[in-house]
N, C-alpha and C positions, 0 to 999 in steps of 0.2 A: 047801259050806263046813263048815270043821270045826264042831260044835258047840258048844264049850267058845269059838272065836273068836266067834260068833254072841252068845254071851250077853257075851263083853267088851265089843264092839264096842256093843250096844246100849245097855248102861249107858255107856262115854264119850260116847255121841250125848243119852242123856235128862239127865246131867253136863251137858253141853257147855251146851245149851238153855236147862239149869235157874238156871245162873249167869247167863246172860243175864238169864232172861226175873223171875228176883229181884230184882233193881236198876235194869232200866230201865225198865222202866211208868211205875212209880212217884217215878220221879226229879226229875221236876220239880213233881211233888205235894211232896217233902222238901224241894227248895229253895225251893219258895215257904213252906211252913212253918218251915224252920230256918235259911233263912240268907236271907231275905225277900229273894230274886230276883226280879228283872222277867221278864217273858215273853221278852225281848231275850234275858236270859243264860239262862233256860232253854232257850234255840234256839241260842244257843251252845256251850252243855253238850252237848245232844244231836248237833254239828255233832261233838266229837268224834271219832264213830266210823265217822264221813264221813272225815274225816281219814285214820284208820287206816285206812279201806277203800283209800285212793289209796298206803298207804304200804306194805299187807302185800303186794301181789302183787310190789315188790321183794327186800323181807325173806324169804318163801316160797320163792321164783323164784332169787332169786342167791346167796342163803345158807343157809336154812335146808334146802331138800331138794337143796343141792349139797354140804355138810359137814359136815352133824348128820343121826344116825338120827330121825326125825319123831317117835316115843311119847317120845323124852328131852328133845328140843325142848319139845315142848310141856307136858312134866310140867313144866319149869322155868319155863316163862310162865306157868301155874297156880298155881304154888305163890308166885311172888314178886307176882303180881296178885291173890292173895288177902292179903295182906298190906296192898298199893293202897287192895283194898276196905274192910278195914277203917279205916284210917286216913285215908280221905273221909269219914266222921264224925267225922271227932275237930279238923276245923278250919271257922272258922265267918265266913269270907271268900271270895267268890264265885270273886276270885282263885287262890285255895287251892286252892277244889273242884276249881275247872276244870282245874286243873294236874294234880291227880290223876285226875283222871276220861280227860284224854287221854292222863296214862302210862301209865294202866291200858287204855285202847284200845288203844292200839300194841302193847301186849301180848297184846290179846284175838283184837284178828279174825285175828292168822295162824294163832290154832287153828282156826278155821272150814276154812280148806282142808286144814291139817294133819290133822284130824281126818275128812275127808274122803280124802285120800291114804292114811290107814291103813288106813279101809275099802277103800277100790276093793282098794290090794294083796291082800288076802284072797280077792276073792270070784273064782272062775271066771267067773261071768254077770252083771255090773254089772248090766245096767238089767232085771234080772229081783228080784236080792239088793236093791243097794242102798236101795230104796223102804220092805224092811220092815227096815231098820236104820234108815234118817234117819226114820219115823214114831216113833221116840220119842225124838227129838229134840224133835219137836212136843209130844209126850206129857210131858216134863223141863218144857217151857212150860207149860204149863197145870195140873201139879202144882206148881209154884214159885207162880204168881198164887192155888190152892188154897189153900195154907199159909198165903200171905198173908192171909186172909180169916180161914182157922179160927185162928192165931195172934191174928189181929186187933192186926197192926204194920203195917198200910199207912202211916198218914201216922208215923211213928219209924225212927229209925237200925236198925234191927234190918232190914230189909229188905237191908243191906248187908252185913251181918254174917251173916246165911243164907247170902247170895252167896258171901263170901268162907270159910264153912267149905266150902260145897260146892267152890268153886274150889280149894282146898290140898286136899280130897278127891281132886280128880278130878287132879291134879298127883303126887299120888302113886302112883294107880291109874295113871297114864299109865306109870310104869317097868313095869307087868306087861302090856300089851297088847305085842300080837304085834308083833316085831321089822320095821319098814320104815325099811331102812339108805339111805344117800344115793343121790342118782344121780350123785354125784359132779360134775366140772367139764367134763365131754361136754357138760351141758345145756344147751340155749341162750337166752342172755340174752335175747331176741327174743320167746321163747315167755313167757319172766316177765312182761313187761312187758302180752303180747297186740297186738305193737306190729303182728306180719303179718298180725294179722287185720284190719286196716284198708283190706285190697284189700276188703272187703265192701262199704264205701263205695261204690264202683261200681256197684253194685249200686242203682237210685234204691227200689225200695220197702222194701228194706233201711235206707238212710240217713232214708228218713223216720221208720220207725219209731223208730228210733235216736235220733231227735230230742225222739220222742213219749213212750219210755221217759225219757229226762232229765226233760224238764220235769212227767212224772206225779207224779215223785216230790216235789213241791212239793206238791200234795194228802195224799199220804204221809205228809210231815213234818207234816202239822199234827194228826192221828192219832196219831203217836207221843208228839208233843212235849206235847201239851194236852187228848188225851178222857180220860186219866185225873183231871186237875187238872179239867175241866168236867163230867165224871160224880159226881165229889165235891162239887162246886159248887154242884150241881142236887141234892145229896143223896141221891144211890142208896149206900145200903150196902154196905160191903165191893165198894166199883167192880174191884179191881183183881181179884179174883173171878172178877166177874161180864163182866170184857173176856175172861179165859180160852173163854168163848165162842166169841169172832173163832177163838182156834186150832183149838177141835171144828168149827168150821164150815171152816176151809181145809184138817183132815185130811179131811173128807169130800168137800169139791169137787173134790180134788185126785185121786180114783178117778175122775174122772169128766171128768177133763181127756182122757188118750189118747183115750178112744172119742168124745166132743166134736171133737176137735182134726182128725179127717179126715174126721167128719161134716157137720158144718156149716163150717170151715173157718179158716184161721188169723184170716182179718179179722170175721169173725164174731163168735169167741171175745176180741181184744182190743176190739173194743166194747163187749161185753159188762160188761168188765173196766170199762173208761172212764165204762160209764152207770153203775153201780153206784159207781163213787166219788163221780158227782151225786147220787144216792138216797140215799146215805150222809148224805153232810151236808146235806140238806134234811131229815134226819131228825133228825141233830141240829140244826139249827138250830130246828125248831119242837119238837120233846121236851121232856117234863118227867117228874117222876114221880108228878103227879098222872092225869089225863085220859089224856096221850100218854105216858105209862111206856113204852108199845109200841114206839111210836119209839124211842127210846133204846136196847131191845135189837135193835130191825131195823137200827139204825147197829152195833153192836158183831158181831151178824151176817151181815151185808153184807160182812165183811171177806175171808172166805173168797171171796166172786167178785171182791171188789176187787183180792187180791194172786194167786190161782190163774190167773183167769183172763187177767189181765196178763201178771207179773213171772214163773209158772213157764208161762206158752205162751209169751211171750219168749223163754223160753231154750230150750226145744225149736224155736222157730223158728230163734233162732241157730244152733242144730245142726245143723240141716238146711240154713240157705245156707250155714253156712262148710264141711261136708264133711269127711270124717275125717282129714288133713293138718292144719288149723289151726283144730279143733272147741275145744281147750281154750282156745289162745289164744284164739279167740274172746267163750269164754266169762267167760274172765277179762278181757277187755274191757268186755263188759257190764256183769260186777260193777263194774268200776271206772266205767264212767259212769253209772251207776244208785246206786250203795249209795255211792261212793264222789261223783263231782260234780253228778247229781242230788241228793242228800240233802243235801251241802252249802250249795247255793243254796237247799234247802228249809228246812231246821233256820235258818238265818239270818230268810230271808224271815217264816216263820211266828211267828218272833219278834217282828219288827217291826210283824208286821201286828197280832198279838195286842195288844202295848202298843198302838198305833193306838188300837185301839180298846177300851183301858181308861180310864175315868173315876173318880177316888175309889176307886182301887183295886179297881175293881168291872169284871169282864170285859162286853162286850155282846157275848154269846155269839150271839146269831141274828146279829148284823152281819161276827160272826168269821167261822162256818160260810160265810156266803155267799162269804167271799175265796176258799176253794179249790174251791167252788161252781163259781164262776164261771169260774177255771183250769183245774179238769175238762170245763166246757163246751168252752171253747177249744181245747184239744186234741182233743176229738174230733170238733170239726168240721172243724178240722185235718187230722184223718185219715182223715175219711170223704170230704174232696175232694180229700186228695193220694196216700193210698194204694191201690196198685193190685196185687196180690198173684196170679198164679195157684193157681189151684186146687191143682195138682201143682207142689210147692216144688224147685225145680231148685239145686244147690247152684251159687257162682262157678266159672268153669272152672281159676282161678286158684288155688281152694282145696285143687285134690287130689279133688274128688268126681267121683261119676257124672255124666258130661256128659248 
């Protein structure tokens, strides 16, 4: 890869991440402070970009990498959703917010693939390249939650307004990255959508997992939606910080996934992923930051097996049944039933259950913890008596792969 694309490429991936990971930790810490949200609408705020997940792989798929070169695309969704961002502080009605916060979704996640199809076009050896460009993606995460801390604007508008210079930043930086023009209207709607990767389905220990990916993301949502707003609760300083952790923890699991993954085995590696969401929140559930401080950061570290050893072996498992014919649709399938109607049902759920169990405006945080506790459990008993996996991952004959 040319050099000069190496260094563009890496700043739109640590861009990309840093917009993110500046406004969403902390988002429902803001509206519980300034626009005094219930836990209901902080789960629906964060439903969102669930939304957007189920909407971009149209927008991507049928319009934007069949008509528009992809760096112009998405400089103009940066620059008009930096705008979004600001101007979700400047109104002080739950209504409002919410309204902006999914315009500015539908704006956001089609840069996730976009900014993904600019890289792939670059590199001669994707799954060699790719790894040390999306790591500072992760790295953009975890300097965003930094700022936060050393700025010391966590619970203030200003966490939005970072977002949003960085987002017109990186909106403008997107007209100098390397030219990746359309593919024009050859493409096929089918592949947008990942509608033919649903012969996977056939497949039974496929379909279970499928089912088991969905409903994980209900433990997920409650992670996103509320360990910031309950690590501030509990009085840890500068939380949103001190969560940039989970990210140093998923860049290092994540070396350690390939040689894991045909060692010990794919069902192996997603239990793995499943206990670790129970340990999770039993940590938070009984943590403090007196006695159990420990706990608190063993939840916030725990993250890296929670999400590695799940949601990215998930998708090298998807790779490998659906076979190099219908590997992306597949994989855009995933996305959209995980980020896209798992998260949905979770960002709601964990809303409800939150207010549930608030009293006098006071959370009962160990009675919270135990709700996705206990949906962690259940899937993975779930999947320890219905999934059945060989050893050696044979892709469908129907996907195009090695029979």
């Amino acid at each position: 890869m040319n050099p000069l694309n190496f260094v563009k490429l890496s700043a739109m991936m640590l861009l990309e991440y840093f917009v993110w990971g500046a406004w969403y930790v902390t988002m429902g810490f803001y509206m519980s402070g300034y626009l005094d949200a219930t836990a209901t609408q902080v789960g629906a705020a964060y439903s969102a970009l669930a939304i957007a997940t189920m909407v971009s792989p149209f927008f991507v798929g049928m319009i934007a990498d069949r008509f528009f070169a992809a760096q112009r695309i998405m400089g103009w969704l940066h620059i008009v959703g930096a705008f979004l961002l600001y101007y979700a502080t400047k109104v002080d009605s739950f209504i409002a917010f919410y309204i902006i916060i999914l315009l500015y979704s539908l704006l956001y996640m089609p840069t996730i693939a976009l900014s993904n199809n600019i890289a792939f076009q670059q590199m001669s050896d994707p799954g060699r390249q790719f790894p040390w460009i999306r790591v500072f993606g992760t790295l953009g995460w975890i300097v965003a939650g930094l700022m936060i801390g050393i700025l010391s604007i966590e619970n203030s508008p200003y966490t939005f307004h970072m977002a949003a210079i960085a987002s017109f930043a990186l909106g403008v930086f997107s007209f100098f990255l390397p030219d990746t023009p359309p593919k024009g209207k050859s493409a096929k709607a089918s592949e947008a959508f990942g509608s033919v990767a649903f012969l996977l389905f056939k497949d039974r220990p496929y379909l279970i997992f499928f089912i088991a990916a969905i409903l994980v993301c209900i433990p997920l949502s409650f992670y996103y939606g509320f360990a910031n707003i309950f690590l501030n609760d509990m009085g840890m300083d500068n939380a949103a910080s001190k969560m940039v952790l989970g990210q140093v923890s998923e860049a290092v699991f994540i070396l350690a996934i390939p040689f894991l993954f045909n060692r010990i085995g794919v069902k192996n590696m997603l239990l793995l992923g499943m206990a670790a969401w129970i340990l999770r929140y039993i940590c938070f559930a009984y943590g403090n930051v007196d006695v159990n401080l420990w706990m608190l950061y063993a939840g916030i570290i725990l993250h890296g097996i929670c999400y590695d050893f799940f949601f990215v072996t998930g998708y090298m498992y998807t790779e490998k049944k659906a076979g190099e014919k219908i590997k992306n649709a597949a994989q855009g399938l995933f996305t959209f039933a995980t980020y896209g109607v798992g998260m949905f049902i979770g960002t709601w759920f964990s809303g409800l259950a939150t207010d549930f169990y608030t009293v006098n405006d006071q959370q009962q945080w160990t009675k919270i913890w135990w709700v996705p506790t206990y949906i962690a459990i259940a899937v993975l008993i779930y999947f320890i008596l219905f999934f059945r996996e060989k050893r050696d991952i044979k892709p469908q004959p129907e996907a195009g792969g090695a029979a």
